[in-house]
C-alpha positions as CSV (number, residue, x, y, z in Angstrom):
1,X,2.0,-11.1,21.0
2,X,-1.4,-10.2,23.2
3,X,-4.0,-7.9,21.9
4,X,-4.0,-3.9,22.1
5,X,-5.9,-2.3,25.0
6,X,-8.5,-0.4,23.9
7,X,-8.2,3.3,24.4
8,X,-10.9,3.4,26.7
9,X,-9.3,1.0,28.8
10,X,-6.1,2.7,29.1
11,X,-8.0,6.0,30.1
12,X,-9.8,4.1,32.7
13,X,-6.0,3.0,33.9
14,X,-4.8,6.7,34.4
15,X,-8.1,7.3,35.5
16,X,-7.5,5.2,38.6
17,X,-4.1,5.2,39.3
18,X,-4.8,9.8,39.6
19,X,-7.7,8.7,41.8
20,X,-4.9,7.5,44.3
21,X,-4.7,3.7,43.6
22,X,-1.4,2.0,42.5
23,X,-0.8,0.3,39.0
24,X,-1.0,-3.0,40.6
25,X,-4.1,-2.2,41.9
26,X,-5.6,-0.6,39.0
27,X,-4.7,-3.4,36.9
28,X,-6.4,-6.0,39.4
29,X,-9.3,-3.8,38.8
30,X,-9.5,-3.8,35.4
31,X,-8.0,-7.7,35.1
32,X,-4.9,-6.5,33.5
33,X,-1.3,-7.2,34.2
34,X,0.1,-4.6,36.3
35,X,3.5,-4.2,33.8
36,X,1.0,-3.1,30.7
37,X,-0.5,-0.6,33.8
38,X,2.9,0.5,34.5
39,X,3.6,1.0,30.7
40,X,0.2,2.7,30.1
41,X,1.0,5.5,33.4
42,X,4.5,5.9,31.6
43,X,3.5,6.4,28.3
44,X,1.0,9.4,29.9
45,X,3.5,11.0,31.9
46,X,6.3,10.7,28.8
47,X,3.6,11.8,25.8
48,X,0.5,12.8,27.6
49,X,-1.8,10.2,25.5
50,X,-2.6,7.1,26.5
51,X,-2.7,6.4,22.5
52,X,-0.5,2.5,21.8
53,X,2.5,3.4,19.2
54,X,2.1,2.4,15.6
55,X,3.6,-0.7,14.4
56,X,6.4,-2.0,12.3
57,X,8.3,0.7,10.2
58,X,6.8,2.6,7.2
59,X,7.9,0.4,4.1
60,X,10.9,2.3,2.2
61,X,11.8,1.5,-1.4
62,X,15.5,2.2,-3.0
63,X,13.3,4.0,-5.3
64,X,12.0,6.7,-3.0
65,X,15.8,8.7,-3.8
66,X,15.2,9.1,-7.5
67,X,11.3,9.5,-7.4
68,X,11.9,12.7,-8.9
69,X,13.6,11.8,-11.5
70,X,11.1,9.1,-12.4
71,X,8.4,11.5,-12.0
72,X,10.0,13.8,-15.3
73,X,10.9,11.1,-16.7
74,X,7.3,9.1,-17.4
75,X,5.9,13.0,-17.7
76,X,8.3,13.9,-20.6
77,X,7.2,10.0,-22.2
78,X,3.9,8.8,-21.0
79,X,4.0,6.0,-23.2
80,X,7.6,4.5,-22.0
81,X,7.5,0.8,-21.3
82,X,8.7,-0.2,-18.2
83,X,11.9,-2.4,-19.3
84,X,12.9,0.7,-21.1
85,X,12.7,2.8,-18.1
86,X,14.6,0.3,-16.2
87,X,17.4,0.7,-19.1
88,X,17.3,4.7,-18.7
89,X,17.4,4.7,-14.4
90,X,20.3,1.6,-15.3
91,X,22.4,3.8,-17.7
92,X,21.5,7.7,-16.1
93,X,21.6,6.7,-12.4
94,X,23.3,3.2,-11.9
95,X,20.2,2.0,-10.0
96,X,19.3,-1.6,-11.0
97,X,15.7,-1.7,-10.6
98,X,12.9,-4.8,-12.3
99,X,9.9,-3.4,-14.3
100,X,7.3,-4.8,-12.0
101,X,9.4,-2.6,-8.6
102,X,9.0,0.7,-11.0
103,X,5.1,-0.4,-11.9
104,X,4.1,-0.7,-8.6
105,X,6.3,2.4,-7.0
106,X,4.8,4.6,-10.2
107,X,1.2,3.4,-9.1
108,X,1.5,3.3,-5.9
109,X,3.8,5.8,-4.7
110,X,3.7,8.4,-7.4
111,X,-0.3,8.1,-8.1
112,X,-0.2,7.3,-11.7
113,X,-2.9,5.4,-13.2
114,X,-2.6,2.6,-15.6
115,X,-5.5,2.4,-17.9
116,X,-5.5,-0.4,-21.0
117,X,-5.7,1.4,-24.3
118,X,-7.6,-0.6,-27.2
119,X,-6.5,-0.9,-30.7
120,X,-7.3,1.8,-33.4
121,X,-10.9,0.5,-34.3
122,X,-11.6,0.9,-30.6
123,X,-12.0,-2.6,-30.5
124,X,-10.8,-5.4,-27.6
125,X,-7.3,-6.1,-28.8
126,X,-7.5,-9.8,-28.8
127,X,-10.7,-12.1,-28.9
128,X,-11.3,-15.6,-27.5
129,X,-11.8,-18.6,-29.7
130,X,-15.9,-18.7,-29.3
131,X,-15.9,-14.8,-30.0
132,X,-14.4,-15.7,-33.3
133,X,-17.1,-18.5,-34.2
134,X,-20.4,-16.6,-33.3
135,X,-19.3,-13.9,-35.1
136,X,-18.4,-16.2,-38.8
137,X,-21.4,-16.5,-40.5
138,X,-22.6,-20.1,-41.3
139,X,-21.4,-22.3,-44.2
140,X,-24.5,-22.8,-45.9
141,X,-25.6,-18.8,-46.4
142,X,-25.9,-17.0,-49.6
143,X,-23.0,-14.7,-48.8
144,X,-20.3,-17.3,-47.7
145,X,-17.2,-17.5,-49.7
C-alpha cells in the first residue's frame, strides 16, 4: 500500500489540471502516477475536496445494541462486579458477553472510570514481603513480644 498524498499536493493536482494541463501531464509534473491524478480530479468533481477517505471501518461491538441497558444497569449498582453483570445481560437479554468485553465497552465506550478503592483504614489493601519486615520491630527491643 503506497503512502497518502499530502493535501497540498492534491491541490497542486487540481490546480494544474484547471490551468488547462491533462492528469498525465500534471502528474509528470508533480512525479506522480497519472491513475492517483485521475483519482484525485475525480474525487474533486464527485465531493469537491481533494481530502483522501478515512480508513478501515469504525470498530462496532455486539454491545453497542444494549449500551442502554448497561448504562441503568451499572447506574442503579455502581458496585456490580463484572461476572455478575455478565450473568444479568446472560439471563435479561440472552447476550453472552466475557467480563473483560463489558470492562473495556463500559470504559471505553460508555466513559466510566475505574478507580481502585482501598480497604477501610484507608490503607493499600495488600503489602509486599519487605513492607512487612521494615515495619516489625527488631527482636532484641524492650517492647517485643
Amino acid at each position: 500500500m503506497g503512502k497518502s498524498l499530502s493535501l497540498d499536493s492534491r491541490e497542486r493536482v487540481v490546480a494544474l489540471v484547471e490551468d488547462c494541463l491533462s492528469c498525465n501531464e500534471a502528474a509528470h509534473r508533480l512525479r506522480i502516477s497519472a491513475a492517483r491524478a485521475v483519482r484525485i480530479v475525480q474525487r474533486k468533481k464527485r465531493t469537491g475536496g481533494v481530502l483522501a477517505a478515512p480508513h478501515g471501518s469504525p470498530r462496532r461491538s455486539k454491545l453497542d445494541a444494549v449500551s442502554g441497558w448497561l448504562k441503568a444497569r451499572v447506574e442503579v449498582e455502581p458496585d456490580i462486579t463484572m461476572p455478575e453483570l455478565v450473568d444479568e445481560l446472560t439471563t435479561a437479554l440472552g447476550l453472552r458477553a466475557t467480563p473483560a468485553m463489558l470492562s473495556r465497552h463500559l470504559i471505553h465506550r460508555l466513559e466510566f472510570t475505574y478507580k481502585k478503592i482501598a480497604d477501610r483504614d484507608g490503607k493499600a489493601t495488600q503489602k509486599g514481603a519487605r513492607g512487612t519486615i521494615r515495619m516489625a520491630p527488631p527482636a532484641d527491643a524492650e517492647d517485643a513480644p
